[in-house]
C-alpha positions, 0 to 999 in steps of 0.5 A: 495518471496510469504512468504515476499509479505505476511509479509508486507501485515498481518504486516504493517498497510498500504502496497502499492504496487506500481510502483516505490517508494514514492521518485521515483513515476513511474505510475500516478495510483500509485501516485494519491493513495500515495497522498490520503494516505498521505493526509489522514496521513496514515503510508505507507510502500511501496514495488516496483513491477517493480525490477522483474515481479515475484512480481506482478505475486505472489502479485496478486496470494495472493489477487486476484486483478490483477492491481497495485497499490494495498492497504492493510490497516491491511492485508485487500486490499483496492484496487487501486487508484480509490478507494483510492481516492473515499474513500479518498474524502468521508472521508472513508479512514480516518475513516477506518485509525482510525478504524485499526490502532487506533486514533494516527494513524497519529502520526507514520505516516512514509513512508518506502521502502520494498524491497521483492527481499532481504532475511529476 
């Protein structure tokens, strides 16, 4: 599981870790840093650490932050929601979007569902 957990973090532009998925939200923290995302036109590739608790335990045993959600833009943690929303109002966030991941960054912006527990 650690293996996946770090796939989607060194690969997917923007991993969040949260509680729930983008289509089914199930914590105010995890919504309020989806919604700086989305407003800032950021791909999202999201992965639900609720399913098993072993996820959050191995998440935070890679980034060494203990609360979700948890943001990676380009494999470097962010943070969690309050940051993301302070970036997010500063401008920050859009101009670190377009640092990593190049100035049509908005034009992939999809969102998507990982689910760590299933084999590669």
């Amino acid at each position: 599981m650690r293996e996946k957990i770090q796939q989607v973090i060194e690969n997917e532009p923007v991993a969040v870790f949260m509680k729930g998925t983008p289509q089914f939200v199930m914590c105010g923290n995890s919504d309020r840093a989806l919604r700086a995302l989305r407003e800032a036109g950021a791909p999202v590739t999201a992965v639900d650490v609720l399913p098993d608790p072993q996820i959050r335990q191995e998440l935070s045993a890679v980034s060494g932050w203990p609360t979700i959600p948890q943001i990676f833009i380009k494999g470097e943690l962010v943070g969690g929601a309050d940051i993301v929303e302070e970036l997010a109002a500063s401008g920050e966030l859009e101009t670190q979007l377009r640092e990593k991941l190049g100035d049509d960054y908005r034009e992939t912006a999809e969102t998507r569902v990982v689910d760590v527990l299933q084999p590669a």
